[in-house]
C-alpha positions as CSV (number, residue, x, y, z in Angstrom):
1,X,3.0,34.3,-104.2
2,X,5.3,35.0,-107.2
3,X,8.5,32.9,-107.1
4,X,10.8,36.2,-107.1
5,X,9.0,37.1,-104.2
6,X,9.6,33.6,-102.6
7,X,13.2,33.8,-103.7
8,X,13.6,37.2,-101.8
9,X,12.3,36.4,-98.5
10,X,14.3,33.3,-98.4
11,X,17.8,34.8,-98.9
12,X,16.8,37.4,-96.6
13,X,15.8,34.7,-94.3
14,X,18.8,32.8,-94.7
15,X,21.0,36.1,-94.7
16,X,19.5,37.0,-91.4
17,X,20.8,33.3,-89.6
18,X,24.1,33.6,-91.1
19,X,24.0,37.3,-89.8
20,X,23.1,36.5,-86.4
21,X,26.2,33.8,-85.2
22,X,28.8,36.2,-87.0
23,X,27.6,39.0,-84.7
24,X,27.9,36.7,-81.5
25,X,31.3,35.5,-82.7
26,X,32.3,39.1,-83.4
27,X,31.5,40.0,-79.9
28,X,33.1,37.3,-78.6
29,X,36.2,37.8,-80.5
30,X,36.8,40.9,-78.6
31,X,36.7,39.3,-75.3
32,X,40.4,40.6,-74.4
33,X,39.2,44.6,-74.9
34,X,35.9,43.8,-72.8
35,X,37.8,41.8,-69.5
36,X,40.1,44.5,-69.5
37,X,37.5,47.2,-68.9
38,X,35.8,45.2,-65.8
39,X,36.7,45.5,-62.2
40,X,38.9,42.2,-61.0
41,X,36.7,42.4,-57.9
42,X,33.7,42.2,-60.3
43,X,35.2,38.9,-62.2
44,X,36.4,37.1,-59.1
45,X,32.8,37.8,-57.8
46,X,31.7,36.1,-61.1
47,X,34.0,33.4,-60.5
48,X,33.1,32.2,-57.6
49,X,29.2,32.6,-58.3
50,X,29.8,30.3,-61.3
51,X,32.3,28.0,-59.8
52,X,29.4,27.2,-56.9
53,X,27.3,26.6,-59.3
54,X,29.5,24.1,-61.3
55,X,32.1,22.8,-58.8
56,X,35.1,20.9,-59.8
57,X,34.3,17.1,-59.4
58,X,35.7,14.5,-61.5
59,X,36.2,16.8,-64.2
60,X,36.7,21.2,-64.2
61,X,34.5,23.2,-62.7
62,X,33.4,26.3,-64.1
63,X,36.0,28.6,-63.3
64,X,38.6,26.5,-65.2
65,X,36.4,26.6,-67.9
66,X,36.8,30.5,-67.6
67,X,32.8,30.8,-67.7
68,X,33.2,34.2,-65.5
69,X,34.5,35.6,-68.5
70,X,32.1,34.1,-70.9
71,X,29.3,35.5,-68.4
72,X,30.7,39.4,-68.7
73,X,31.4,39.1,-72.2
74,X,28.3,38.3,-73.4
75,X,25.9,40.3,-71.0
76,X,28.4,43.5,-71.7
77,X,28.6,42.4,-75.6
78,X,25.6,40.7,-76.6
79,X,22.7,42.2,-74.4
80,X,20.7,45.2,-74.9
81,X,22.4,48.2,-72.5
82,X,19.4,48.0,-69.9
83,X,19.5,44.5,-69.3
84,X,23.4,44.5,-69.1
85,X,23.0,47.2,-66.4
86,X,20.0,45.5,-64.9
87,X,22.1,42.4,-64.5
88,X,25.2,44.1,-63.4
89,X,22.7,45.9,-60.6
90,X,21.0,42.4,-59.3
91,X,24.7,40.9,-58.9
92,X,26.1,43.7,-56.9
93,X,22.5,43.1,-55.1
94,X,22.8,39.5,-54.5
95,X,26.8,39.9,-53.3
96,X,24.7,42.8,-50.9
97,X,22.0,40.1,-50.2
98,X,24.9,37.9,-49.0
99,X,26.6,40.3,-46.9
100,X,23.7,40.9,-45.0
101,X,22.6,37.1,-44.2
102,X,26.1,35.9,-43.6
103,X,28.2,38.9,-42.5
104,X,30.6,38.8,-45.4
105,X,30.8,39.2,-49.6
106,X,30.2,36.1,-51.5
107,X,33.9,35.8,-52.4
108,X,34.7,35.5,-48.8
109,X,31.9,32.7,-47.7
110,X,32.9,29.4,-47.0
111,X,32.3,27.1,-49.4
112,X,29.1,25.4,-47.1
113,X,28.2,29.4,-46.8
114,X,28.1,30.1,-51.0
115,X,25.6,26.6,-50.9
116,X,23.7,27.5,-48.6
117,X,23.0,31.1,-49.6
118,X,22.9,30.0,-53.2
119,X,19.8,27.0,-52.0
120,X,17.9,30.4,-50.3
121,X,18.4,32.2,-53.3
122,X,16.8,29.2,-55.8
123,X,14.0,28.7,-53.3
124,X,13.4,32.4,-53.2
125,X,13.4,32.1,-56.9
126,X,11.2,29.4,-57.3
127,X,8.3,31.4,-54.5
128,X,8.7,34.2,-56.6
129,X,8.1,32.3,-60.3
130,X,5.2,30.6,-58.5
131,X,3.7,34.0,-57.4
132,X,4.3,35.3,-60.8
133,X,5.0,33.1,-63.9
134,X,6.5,36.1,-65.9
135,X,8.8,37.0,-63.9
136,X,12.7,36.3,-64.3
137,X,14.3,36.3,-61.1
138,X,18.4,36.7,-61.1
139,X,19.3,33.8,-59.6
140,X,17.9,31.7,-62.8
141,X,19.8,34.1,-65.4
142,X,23.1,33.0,-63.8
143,X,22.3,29.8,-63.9
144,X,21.8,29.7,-67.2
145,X,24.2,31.9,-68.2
146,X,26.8,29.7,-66.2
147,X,25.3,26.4,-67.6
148,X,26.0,27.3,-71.0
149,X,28.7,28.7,-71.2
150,X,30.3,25.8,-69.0
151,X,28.8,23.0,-71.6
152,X,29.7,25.6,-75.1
153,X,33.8,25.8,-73.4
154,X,36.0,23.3,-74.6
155,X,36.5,21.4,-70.9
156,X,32.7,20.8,-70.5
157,X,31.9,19.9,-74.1
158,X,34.7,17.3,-74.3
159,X,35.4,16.6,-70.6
160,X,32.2,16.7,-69.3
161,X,30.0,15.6,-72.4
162,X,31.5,13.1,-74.2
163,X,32.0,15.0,-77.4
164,X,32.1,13.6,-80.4
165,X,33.4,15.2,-84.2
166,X,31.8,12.6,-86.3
167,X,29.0,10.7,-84.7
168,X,28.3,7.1,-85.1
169,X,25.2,5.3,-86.3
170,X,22.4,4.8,-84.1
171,X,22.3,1.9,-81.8
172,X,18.7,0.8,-81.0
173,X,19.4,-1.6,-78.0
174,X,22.4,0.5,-76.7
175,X,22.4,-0.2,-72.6
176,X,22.6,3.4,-70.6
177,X,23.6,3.3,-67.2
178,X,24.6,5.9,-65.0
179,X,28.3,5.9,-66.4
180,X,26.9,7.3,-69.7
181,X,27.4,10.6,-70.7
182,X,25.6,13.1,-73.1
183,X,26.8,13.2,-76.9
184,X,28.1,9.9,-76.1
185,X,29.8,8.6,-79.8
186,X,27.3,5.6,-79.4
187,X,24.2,7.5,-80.0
């Protein structure tokens, strides 16, 4: 391979990863002109969803952390059109799911309700990914979805993670007990 050649492909390479975060942070910038288009029903379904998932416990849950908003931004935004309809289709399903096993929406469950309903749903899940190892049930897309953008907001990467700017030197014989958190400035 001639050098020029080698040259080429790397910027392009490069190019291409410095590309790829601008276009997320572009999306994400217009977060204000995307919330305003979505149903408030829609969000405070979101919301909830998220917030059962990561309840407020000794620090925010994940509705402080506005991760119902991080969730419709990025599948409206960032995902290809099918899979943002897909995934606006298998909530609306789920919140259906939910009316028909306990009588009433999601939002209006009990909290002991939204747990319970949410354990059928990740043992359902779980069946199903045993049956079928390709497949990618709903309840797992939340879940991640909600998980990251919970730990990428500012209250779960420095209330619930110990975040540190500028980490420290590595401490070989450091002692971890149950007290220590992720990105901990020790490690």
């Amino acid at each position: 391979m001639l050098r020029r050649d080698a040259l080429k492909k790397i910027s392009l390479l490069l190019g291409g990863l410095s590309i790829a975060p601008e276009l997320l942070a572009k999306a994400l910038a217009n977060a204000p002109a995307t919330l305003a288009q979505f149903p408030a029903d829609r969000l405070a379904l979101l919301a909830e969803m998220a917030d059962t998932i990561l309840p407020d416990t000794d620090t925010p849950g994940a509705k402080a952390a506005k991760v119902h908003e991080f969730i419709a931004v990025v599948v409206q935004d960032c995902m290809p059109q099918e899979d943002a309809a897909q995934f606006w289709t298998e909530l609306d399903a789920t919140n259906d799911l939910c009316k028909a096993t306990h009588g009433t929406g999601f939002v209006e469950c009990t909290p002991a309700q939204r747990v319970a309903f949410f354990t059928q749903l990740q043992f359902d899940a779980k069946k199903a990914q045993a049956a079928d190892p390709s497949s990618r049930p709903f309840f797992y897309h939340l879940k991640n979805l909600t998980i990251g953008g919970y730990f990428s907001s500012e209250i779960g990467a420095t209330q619930a993670l110990a975040y540190d700017p500028i980490p420290g030197g590595w401490i070989p014989d450091m002692i971890i007990d149950e007290k220590t958190k992720a990105w901990t400035p020790m490690f």
